[in-house]
C-alpha positions, -999 to 999 in steps of 0.1 A, spaced: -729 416 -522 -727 394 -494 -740 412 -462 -716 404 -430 -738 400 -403 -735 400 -366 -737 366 -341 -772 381 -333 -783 386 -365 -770 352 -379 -790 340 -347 -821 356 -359 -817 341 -398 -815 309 -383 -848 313 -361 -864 332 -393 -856 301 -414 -869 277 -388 -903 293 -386 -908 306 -423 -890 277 -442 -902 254 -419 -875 234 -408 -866 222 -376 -836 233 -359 -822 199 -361 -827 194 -395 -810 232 -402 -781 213 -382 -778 185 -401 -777 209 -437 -748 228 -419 -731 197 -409 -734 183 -443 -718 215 -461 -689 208 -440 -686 171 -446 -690 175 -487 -659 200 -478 -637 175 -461 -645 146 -483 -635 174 -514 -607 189 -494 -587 153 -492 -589 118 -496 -599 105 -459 -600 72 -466 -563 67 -447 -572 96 -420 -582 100 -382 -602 123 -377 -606 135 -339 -640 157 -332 -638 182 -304 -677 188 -295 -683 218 -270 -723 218 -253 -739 242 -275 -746 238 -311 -716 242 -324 -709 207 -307 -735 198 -321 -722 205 -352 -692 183 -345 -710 154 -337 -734 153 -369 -703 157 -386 -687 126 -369 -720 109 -375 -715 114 -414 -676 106 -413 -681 72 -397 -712 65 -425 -683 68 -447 -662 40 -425 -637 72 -421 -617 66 -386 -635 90 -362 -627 98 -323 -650 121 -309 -643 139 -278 -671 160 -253 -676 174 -218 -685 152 -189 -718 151 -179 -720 176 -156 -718 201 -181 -755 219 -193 -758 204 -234 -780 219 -260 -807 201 -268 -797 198 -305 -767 186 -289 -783 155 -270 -801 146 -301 -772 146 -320 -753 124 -292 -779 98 -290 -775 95 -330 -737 91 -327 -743 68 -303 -770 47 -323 -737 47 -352 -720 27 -326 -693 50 -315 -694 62 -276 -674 100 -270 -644 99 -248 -640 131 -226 -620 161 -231 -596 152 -201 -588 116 -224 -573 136 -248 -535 135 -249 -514 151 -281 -497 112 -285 -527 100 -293 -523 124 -326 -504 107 -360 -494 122 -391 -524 110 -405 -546 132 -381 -571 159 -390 -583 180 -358 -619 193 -361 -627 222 -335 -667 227 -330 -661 239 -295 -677 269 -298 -695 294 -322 -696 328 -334 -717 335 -301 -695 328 -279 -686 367 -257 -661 356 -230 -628 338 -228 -621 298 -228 -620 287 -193 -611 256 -175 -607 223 -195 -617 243 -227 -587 269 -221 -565 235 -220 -577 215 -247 -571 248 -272 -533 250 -256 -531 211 -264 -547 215 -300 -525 242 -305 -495 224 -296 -499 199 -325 -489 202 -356 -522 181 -372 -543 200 -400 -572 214 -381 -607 226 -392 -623 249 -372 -666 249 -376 -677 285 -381 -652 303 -363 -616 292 -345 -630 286 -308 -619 317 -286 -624 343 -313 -651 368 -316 -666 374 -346 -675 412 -342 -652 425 -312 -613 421 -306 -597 397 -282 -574 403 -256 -541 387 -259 -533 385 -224 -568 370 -216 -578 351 -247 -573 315 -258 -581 312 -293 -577 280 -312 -555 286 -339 -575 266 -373 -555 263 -408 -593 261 -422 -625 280 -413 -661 269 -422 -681 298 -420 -721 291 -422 -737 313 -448 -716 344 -440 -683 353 -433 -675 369 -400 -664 402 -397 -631 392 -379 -618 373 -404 -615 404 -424 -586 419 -407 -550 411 -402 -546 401 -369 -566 373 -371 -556 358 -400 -528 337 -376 -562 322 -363 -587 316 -391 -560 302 -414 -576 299 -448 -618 304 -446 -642 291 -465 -681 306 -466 -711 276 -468 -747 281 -480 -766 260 -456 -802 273 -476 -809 301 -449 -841 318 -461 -833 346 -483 -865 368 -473 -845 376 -442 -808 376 -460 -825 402 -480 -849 424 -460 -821 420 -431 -808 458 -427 -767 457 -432 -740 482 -438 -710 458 -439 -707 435 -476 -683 416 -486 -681 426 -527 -687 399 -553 -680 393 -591 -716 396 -599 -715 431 -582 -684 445 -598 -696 432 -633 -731 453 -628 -715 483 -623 -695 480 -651 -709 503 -680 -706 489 -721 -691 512 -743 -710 521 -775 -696 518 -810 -697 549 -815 -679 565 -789 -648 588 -791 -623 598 -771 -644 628 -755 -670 605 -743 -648 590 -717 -636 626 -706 -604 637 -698 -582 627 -663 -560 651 -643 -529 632 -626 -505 659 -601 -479 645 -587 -439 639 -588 -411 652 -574 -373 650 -581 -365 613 -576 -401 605 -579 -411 613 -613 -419 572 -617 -450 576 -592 -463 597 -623 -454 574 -645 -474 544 -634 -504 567 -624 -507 577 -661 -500 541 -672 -530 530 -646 -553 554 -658 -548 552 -695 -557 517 -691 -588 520 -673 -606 531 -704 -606 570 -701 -604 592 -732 -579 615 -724 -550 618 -697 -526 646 -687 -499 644 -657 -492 678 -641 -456 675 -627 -420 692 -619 -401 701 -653 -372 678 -640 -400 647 -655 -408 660 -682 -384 639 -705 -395 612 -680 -429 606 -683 -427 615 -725 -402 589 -731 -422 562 -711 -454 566 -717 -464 588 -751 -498 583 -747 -501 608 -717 -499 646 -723 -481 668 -700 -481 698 -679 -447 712 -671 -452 730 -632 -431 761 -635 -408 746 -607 -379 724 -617 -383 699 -589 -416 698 -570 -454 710 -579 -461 742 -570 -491 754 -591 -525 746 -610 -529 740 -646 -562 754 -660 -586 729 -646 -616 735 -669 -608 711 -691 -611 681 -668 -637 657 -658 -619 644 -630 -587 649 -610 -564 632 -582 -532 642 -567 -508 632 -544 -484 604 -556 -450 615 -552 -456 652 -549 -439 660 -516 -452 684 -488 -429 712 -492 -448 748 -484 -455 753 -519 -466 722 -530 -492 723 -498 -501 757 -508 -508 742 -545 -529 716 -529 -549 742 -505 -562 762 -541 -571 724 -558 -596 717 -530 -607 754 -532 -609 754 -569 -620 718 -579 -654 717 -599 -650 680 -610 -649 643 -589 -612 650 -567 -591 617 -555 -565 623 -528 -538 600 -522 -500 595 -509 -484 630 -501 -516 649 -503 -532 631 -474 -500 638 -457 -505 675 -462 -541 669 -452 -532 655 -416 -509 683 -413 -536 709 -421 -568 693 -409 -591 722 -403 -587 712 -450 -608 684 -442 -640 701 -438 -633 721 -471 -632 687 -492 -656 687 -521 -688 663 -509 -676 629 -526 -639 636 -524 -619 604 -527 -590 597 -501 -567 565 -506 -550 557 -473 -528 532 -463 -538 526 -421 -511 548 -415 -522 578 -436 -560 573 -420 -543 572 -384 -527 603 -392 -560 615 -411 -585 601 -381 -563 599 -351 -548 567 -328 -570 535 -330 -563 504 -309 -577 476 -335 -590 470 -365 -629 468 -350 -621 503 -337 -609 515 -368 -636 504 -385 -659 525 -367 -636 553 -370 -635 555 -405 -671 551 -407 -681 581 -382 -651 599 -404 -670 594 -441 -704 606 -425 -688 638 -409 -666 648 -441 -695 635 -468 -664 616 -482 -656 578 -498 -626 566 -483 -599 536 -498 -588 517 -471 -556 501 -482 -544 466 -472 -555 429 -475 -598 430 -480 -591 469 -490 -627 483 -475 -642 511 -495 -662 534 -472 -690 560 -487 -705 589 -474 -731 572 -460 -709 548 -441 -711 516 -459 -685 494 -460 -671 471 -492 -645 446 -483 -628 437 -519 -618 395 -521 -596 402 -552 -555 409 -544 -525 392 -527 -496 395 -509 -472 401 -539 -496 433 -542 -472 445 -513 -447 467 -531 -437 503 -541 -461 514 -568 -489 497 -561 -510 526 -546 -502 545 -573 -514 519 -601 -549 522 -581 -545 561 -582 -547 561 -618 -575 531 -623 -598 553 -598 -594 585 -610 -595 570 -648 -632 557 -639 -643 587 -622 -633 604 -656 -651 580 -674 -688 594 -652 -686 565 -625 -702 575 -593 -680 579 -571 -685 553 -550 -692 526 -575 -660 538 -591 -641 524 -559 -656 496 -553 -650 487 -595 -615 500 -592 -601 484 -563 -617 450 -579 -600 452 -607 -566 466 -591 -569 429 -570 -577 413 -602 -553 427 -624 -522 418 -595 -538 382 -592 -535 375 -630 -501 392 -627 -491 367 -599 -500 338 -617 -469 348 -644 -446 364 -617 -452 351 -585 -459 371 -550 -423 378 -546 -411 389 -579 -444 412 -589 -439 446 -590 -462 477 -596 -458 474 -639 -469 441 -639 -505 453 -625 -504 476 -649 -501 452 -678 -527 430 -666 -553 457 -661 -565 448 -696 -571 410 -693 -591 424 -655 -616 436 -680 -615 407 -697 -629 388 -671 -665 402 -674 -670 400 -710 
């Protein structure tokens, strides 16, 4: 896992590193400035480029102008650009000036800076300022983002687009933020970059080991990871030869309604191939014909209703159930919903129309089994949790919520966070935008509940589902594209997800 720290404790790595390592602080500069040069000279061939430096007076500046310093040592055009001398520099920042300086190039001044002095062949580097950095642009710094962000150069922002916070939200009506097609994130990746409305900002990031000492990295106290191969392919349990078809239990799926029958369908696809032994779908009697016809493997229990789910199978059989997909939240399907959190005995997933009962009936919450699943889009969870203004707040909120209820929540979206009762959070990498169609929730329905049949905890079983549900739509994109992939094609790539860890 990688652990998403705060400004101060990426602050207090860095001091931890300079004392215990030992290194200097300007020699942990000139490691982080070298990260981000071996990325530009792989990113593209600078050979015919300008490059212009934008160097604020902290460190991050500092930053810039070891960056500069390396550039030119390649004979790469470089134009550097600084405060005027009024301004209070770091002193990392004055050594790393007089270097430039011994290189033979002399920093022209913010206020020299004019947007025709910018080519086709221009790359914009923005090492303003850092992740530290708690108040708005001001003054010429306000002005130089407007003018960076009036060009239409490539631009490379150093650890974090100047303007943005890393672990609070901005104001738009106050906030200048630099708007970077690439972020260089030291070590870490900030928290912000996780949700969607700052991807317009960070453009495409990037996370550099600069060497900081792992004795803090590790010992460091963190509830916020960012989930990695490694970490899926631990959990991840080998099957014996001689296993049977009990050993990997047997799944409960409820769900479908008239004109909704293929919400079933793909949930008993989904689960079937996530490796459990057994799977029935509980639905209406008008998909019955349905869900036999298109996928014989699943068995099937016929609700007495023709159209919508109004009562519970036997549930002794099962090892673990979901419902939701599909269902509706008519009276009786509710009612039918009420007596499955009353009468579950097994691991219980929650997703689509049964959260939607759930915010209509919320005194239910408290009644959830301790572990429950829930699978919400931001919409459910804001009817679930209540109104939240950002994604920092809702963060927090959803946290607070999985402590009070003892439940492991499935935030849908890009980064899909898993949340456990103990309020940790697991941002997933895998998934794209093609991911973004009807189905798709209900393809990770059956993947979950399949490993919570198969005795995955329940919150390793998210965080090893959702992986996989990412995976499984980025090997489908590679065949179909983002705009032509639909729910299915997750489905039929589920098998070479699992491929990927053998």
């Amino acid at each position: 896992m990688i652990k998403i720290f705060s400004p101060d404790q990426v602050r207090k790595a860095d001091t931890y590193t300079i004392q215990n390592e030992p290194v200097s602080s300007i020699n942990l500069m000139e490691r982080a400035a070298m990260a981000c040069f071996e990325w530009m000279n792989s990113f593209q061939d600078l050979s015919n480029k300008h490059v212009l430096v934008f160097c604020g007076p902290g460190n991050n500046g500092g930053d810039g102008l070891a960056i500069a310093r390396m550039l030119i040592e390649k004979k790469v055009q470089v134009s550097t650009f600084i405060p005027d001398e009024s301004v209070k520099k770091s002193e990392d920042f004055s050594v790393n000036l007089q270097r430039l300086r011994e290189c033979g190039l002399e920093p022209h001044l913010f206020e020299s800076f004019e947007l025709n002095q910018l080519t086709e062949n221009s790359i914009l580097i923005d090492a303003l300022f850092g992740s530290g950095l708690s108040k708005p642009l001001e003054g010429i710094y306000k002005e130089l983002v407007k003018l960076i962000n009036n060009s239409t150069c490539v631009t490379v922002s150093i650890d974090i687009p100047s303007g943005l916070y890393a672990d609070k939200p901005f104001d738009p009506v106050k906030d200048t933020i630099l708007k970077a097609d690439y972020t260089l994130s030291f070590q870490f990746p900030k928290l912000a970059f996780l949700f969607p409305e700052n991807e317009f900002y960070t453009g495409n990031w990037q996370v550099l080991p600069i060497g900081l000492h792992p004795d803090f990295i590790n010992g460091e106290p963190c509830r916020i990871y960012l989930v990695e191969f490694a970490d899926v392919k631990g959990i991840l349990k080998p099957r014996s030869r001689f296993s049977h078809k009990g050993t990997f239990g047997h799944s409960l799926l409820i769900g479908g309604s008239k004109g909704k029958i293929g919400a079933t369908v793909l949930m008993g696809k989904a689960c079937l191939r996530s490796g459990t032994g057994l799977v029935t779908v509980h639905l209406p009697a008008c998909g019955y014909t349905i869900i036999q016809t298109a996928a014989p493997e699943v068995m099937v229990s016929v609700d007495e209703e023709e159209n919508e789910c109004t009562q519970l199978p036997h549930l002794g059989a099962f090892s673990s159930i979901s419902a939701g997909p599909g269902m509706g939240t008519g009276k009786n399907t509710a009612n039918m919903l009420k007596h499955l959190i009353q009468e579950a005995k097994v691991p219980l997933l929650l997703d689509a129309d049964a959260l939607n009962i759930l915010s209509d009936n919320p005194t239910w919450l408290a009644f959830l089994p301790k572990g429950t699943v829930l699978t919400p889009h931001p919409g459910e969870f804001a009817r679930l949790a209540g109104k939240m203004s950002n994604s920092f707040d809702r963060l927090e909120i959803l946290r607070a919520f999985c402590i009070k209820y003892s439940l492991n929540i499935v935030l849908k979206g890009a980064y899909t966070v898993v949340c456990s009762p103990l309020g940790n959070c697991y941002f997933n990498p895998t998934g794209n935008p093609g991911m973004a169609t009807g189905g798709s929730g209900d393809v990770l329905t059956g993947i979950l509940t399949g490993l919570l049949t198969q005795g995955y905890n329940p919150t390793e079983a998210c965080i090893l589902g959702v992986y996989l549900h990412g995976l499984a739509g980025d090997l489908a994109a590679e065949n179909n594209g983002h705009e032509a992939l639909v729910a299915g094609d997750i489905i039929e790539d589920i098998g070479k997800g699992f491929m990927e860890f053998y």
